[in-house]
C-alpha positions in Angstrom: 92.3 80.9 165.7 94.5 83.7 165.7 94.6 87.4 166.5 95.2 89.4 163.3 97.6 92.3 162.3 94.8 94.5 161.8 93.0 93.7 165.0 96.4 94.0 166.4 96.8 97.3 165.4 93.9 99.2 166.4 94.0 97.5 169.8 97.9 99.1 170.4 96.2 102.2 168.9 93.8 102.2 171.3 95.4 101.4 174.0 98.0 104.0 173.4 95.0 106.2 173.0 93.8 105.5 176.5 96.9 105.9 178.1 97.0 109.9 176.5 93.8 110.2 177.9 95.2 109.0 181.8 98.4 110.8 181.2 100.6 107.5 181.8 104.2 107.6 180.9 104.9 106.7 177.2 104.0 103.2 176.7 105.2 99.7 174.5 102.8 97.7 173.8 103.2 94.0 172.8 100.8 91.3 171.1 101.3 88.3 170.3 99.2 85.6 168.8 98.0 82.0 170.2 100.8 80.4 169.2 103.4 83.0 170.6 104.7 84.7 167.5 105.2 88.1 168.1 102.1 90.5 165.9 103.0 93.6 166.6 105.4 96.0 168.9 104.7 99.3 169.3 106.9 101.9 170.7 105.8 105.4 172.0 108.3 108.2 171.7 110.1 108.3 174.8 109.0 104.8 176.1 112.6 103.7 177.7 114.9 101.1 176.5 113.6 97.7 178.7 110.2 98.5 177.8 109.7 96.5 174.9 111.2 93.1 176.7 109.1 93.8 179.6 106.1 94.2 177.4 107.0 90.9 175.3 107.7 89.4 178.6 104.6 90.4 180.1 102.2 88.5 176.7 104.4 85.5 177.0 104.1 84.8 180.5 100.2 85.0 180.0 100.3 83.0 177.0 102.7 80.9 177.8 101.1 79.7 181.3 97.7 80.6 180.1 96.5 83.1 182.6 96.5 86.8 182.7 99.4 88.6 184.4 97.5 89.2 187.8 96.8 85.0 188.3 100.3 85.2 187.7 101.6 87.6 189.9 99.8 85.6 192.8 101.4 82.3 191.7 104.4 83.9 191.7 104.4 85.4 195.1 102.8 81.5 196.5 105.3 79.2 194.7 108.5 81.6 193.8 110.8 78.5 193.7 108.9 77.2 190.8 108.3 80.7 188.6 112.1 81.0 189.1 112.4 77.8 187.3 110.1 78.9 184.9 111.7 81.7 184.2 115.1 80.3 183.5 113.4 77.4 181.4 112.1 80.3 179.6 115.4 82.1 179.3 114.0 85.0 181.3 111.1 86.0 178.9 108.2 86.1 181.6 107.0 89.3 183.7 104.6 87.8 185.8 102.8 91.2 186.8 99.6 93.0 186.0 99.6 94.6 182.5 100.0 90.9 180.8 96.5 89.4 179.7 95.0 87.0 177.0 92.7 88.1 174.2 89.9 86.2 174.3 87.1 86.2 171.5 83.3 86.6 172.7 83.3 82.6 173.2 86.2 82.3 175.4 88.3 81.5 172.2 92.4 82.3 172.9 93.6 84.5 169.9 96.9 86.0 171.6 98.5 88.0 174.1 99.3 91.4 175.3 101.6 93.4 177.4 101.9 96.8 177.8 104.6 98.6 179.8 105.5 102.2 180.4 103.5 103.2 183.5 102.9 101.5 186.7 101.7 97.9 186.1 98.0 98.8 187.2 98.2 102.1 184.8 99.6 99.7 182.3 96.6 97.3 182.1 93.8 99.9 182.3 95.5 101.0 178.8 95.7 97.7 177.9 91.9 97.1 178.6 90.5 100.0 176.8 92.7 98.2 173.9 91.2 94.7 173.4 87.7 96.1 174.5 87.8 98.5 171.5 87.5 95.5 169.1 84.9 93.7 171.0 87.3 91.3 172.2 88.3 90.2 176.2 90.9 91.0 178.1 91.5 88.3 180.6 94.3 89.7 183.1 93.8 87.0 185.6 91.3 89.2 187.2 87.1 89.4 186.7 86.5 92.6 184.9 84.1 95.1 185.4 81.3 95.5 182.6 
């Protein structure tokens, strides 16, 4: 099962809602779907140049090792020899930081990835939070989530 483009949609909108509400720097944010095919990129006015390669970056790494961007952060910092290799086997397309998460249906159910960058990596995922939550959906960023 796959995210869709219209699910894809509102949850960037969203997102990019949340993060005018906080104030955050402008924000990218990137979704891809279970089987790593880029859904959507979206690009707020302003949002610098790296930003939509970091955001990409950040979805694949989650996707691609299936965990959210905070497991990965910590696997990073405990093995850095291996994510390293992992990041030159993937030609330098993972972020391992927070602000990278899989969207999970109610069932546990993988339909995709997102990464948003802009802000700080923890302003980045509280953005990215309010997204997938909008449509009912989880955001699993490696992390248990409050209610």
């Amino acid at each position: 099962m796959n995210i869709t483009l219209a699910q894809s949609e509102a949850i960037a909108d969203a997102a990019l809602k949340k993060g005018r509400e906080l104030g955050l720097a402008p924000l990218t944010v990137a979704i891809l779907d279970s089987g790593g095919h880029l859904t959507l990129l979206k690009r707020e006015d302003h949002s610098s140049l790296l930003r939509p390669d970091i955001a990409t970056g950040k979805a694949w790494g989650a996707l691609g090792m299936g965990f959210g961007g905070r497991e990965l952060a910590r696997r990073a910092e405990k093995a850095p020899a291996f994510f390293t290799a992992l990041n030159a086997m993937s030609g330098g397309r993972m972020v391992p930081v927070a602000g990278g998460a899989l969207i999970r249906d109610a069932s546990g159910q993988i339909l995709g990835a997102i990464g948003i960058s802009g802000d700080t990596s923890d302003k980045d995922e509280l953005a990215l939070v309010a997204g997938v939550r909008s449509q009912g959906l989880v955001a699993d960023t490696g992390d248990p989530l409050p209610p």
